[in-house]
N, C-alpha and C positions, 0 to 999 in steps of 0.2 A: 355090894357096891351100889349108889345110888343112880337110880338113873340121870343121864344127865340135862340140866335146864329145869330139875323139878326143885320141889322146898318151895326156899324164899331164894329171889333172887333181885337184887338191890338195882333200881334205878339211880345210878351214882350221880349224881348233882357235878356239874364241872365247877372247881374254884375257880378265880380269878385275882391274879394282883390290884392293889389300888390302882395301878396306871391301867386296867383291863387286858394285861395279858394272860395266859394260862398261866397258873400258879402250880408249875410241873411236880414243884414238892410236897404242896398239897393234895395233888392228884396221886400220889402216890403213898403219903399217909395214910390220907383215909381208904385205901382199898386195904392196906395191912391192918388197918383196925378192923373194918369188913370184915375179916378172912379171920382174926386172931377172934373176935367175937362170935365166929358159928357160923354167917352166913353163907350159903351154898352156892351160890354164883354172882358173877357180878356181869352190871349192865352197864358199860359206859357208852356217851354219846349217845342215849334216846334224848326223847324231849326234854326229859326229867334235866339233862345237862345241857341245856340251852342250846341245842345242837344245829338249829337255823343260824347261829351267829358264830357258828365255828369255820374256819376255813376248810378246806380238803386235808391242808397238811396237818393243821392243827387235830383234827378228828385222829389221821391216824395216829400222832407223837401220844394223844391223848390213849389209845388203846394200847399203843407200843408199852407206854408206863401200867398198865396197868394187867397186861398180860406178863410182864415183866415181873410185875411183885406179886402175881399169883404163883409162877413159879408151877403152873401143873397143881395144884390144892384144890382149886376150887374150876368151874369154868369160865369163861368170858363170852358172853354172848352180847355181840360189838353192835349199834344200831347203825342201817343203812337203808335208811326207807325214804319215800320225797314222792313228787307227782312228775317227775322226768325218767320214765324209762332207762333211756339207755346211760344217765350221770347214776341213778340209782343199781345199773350193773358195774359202772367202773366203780362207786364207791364199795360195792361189797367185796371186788376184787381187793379193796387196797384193805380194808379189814382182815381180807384172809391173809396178804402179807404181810398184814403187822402181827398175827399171830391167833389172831381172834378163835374160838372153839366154834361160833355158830352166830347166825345173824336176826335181829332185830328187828322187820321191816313196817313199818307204818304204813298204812294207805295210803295212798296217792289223795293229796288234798287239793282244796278249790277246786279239781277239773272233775272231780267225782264222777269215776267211771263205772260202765255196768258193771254186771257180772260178768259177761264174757271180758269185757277189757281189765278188771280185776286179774281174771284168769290167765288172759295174756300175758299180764305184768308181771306177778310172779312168777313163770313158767318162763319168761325169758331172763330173769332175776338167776333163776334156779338153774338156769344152762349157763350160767357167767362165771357160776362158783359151784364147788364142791363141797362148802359146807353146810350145814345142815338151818334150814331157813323157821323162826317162827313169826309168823303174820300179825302186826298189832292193830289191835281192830279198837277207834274210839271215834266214834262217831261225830260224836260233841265237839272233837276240836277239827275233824278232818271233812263231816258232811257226807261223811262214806259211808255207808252198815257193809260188811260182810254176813250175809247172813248165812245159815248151817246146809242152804245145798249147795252154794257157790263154797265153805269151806269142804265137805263131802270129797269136792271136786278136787281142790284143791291137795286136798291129802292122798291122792291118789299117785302125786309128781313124790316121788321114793325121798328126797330132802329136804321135803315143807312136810315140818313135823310137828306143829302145833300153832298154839293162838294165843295172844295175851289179849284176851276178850273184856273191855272197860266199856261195852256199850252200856253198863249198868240196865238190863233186860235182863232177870235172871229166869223168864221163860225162856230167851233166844237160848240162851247159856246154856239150860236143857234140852233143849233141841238139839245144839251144836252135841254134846256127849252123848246122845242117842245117833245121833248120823254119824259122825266121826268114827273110825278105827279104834279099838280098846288101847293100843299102844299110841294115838294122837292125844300131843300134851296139850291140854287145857286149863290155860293158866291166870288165874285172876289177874285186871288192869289195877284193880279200886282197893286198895288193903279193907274196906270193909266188908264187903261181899268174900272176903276169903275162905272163911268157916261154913258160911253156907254152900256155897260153891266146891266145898271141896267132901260135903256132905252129899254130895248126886255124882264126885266123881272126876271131880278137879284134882289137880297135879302139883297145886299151888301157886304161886303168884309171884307178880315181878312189884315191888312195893317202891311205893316212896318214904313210908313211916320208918322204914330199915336204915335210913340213912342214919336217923339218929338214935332207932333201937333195936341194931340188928340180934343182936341175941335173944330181947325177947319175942322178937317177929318167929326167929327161928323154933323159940319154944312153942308156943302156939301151933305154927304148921307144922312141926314134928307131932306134936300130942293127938291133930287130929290125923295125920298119918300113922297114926298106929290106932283111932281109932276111940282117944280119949276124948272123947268131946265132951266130958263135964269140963278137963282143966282148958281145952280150947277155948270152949265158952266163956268160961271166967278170965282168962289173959283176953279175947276178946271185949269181953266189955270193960275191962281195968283203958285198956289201950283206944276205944274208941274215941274218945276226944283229940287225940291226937292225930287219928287217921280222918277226923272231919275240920278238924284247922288248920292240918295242913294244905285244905282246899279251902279258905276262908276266903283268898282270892288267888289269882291265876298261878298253878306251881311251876317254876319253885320258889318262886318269895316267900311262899311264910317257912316251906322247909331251909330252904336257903337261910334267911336269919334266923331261925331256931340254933341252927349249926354255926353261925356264927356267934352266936352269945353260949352255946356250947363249949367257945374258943375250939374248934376244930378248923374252921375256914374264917377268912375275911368275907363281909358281906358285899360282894361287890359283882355289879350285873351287868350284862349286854345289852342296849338297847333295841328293843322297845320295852325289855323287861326293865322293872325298878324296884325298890325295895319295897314294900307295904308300908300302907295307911298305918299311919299311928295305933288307930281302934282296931286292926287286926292285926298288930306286933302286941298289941296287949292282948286280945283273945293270945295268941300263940305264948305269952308269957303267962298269964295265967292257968291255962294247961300244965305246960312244962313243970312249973312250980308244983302243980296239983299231983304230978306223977314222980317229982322228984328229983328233975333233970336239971340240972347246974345251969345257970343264968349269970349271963355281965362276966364272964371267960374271956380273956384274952388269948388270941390261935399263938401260936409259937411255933418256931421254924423246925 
């Protein structure tokens, strides 16, 4: 049985209706395509799903659907992270009552705390719920490094069980898997860095590319999970244009409209997000096109 939170684990993009409300049907398709395509767990409500411009209740309906149509298959690991303590304990409680398997917690942004207050957060995070906590460390967007003695430390509270490490440092990366416990999950932010990272000893990753290729994501990080890093390699570099457009500008806009001209979702965003520039909806369709993926799809109900 696999362990659980490892592989690939899809950062799920939240739909949205034209008028901007959650598109609950959509929310719930694409987790059964997820799932019917290989991928090993899903991630609803991190960044990846505009998750600043979701309401409380909206977050949990969103993981209700989607623990829902996992059905026990795969896991959910719910995002509940923010720079407010004690909304960031109530939010992980209501993750655990919507069903969630384990939690997603992002640093604490703009207040950017030490280590010790790092340490505080999570370990009071960690006494609010019982399920099992992994730490998202990205520097870039939150101002925070986590670095490997403060995680060390971290993994020592029996429920904070890993890291989705996207500072893009893949000396820290090594460090963090030298300090860390053999059994602390270490698990790629960046789908690029996945194959190397998981060559020192990574666990695998929470991707964004999975959105729209979860089966080949899954084949990749199985092959180097048993250790074939020739076919890794080669699914890695066929796939890398896609895991560097879908950063052409801020995600999810280009994954976002990928998948909607996918016809899987309508392209429609929360502000401050918007859809991409022209010249990088053409970067993104020029990809697509390059690897084979269906363009100008309309989503269907």
């Amino acid at each position: 049985m696999r362990t659980k939170f490892t592989g690939v684990g899809t950062a799920l993009i939240t739909p949205f209706t034209t008028s901007g409300a959650v598109d609950e049907a959509a929310v719930r398709r694409l987790a059964r395509r997820q799932i019917d395509l290989g991928i090993h767990f899903l991630v609803p409500c991190g960044t990846t799903g505009e998750v600043p411009t979701l309401t409380g209740p909206e977050r949990r309906r969103v993981v209700e659907i989607v623990v829902d149509e996992a059905r026990g298959q795969v896991p959910v690991l719910a995002g509940a992270g923010g720079y407010d303590t004690h909304e960031v304990a109530h939010a992980a409680k209501e993750m655990q009552a919507a069903g969630a398997d384990g939690l997603l917690s992002v640093t604490p942004y703009y207040n950017r705390p030490t280590p010790e207050g790092l340490y505080a957060h999570y370990s009071a995070i960690a006494a609010a719920t019982a399920l099992p906590i992994v730490v998202y460390n990205v520097p870039g967007r939150t101002g925070c490094n986590v670095d490997a003695q403060t995680l060390a430390r971290l993994a020592t509270i029996p429920t904070i069980v890993g890291v989705k490490e996207a500072s893009g440092n893949m000396s820290q990366m090594a460090d963090i898997i030298r300090a860390v416990p053999d059994d602390f999950l270490v698990l790629a932010g960046d789908d690029a860095v996945t194959v190397p990272l998981m060559s020192i000893g990574g666990r695998g990753l929470i991707s964004v590319c999975s959105n729209q290729i979860p089966r080949e994501m899954a084949e990749m990080v199985e092959a180097a999970e048993r250790g074939d890093y020739q076919t890794a390699r080669r699914l890695h570099q066929r796939l890398l244009g896609l895991m560097q457009v879908n950063f052409c500008e801020s995600s999810p806009g280009p994954v976002k409209f990928s998948m909607a001209q996918m016809g899987l979702c309508g392209e429609t965003f929360r502000l401050p997000m918007v859809s991409p520039r022209q010249a990088s909806k053409d970067k993104v369709l020029a990809v697509m096109r390059e690897l084979g993926l269906p363009v100008g799809q309309t989503a269907t109900a």
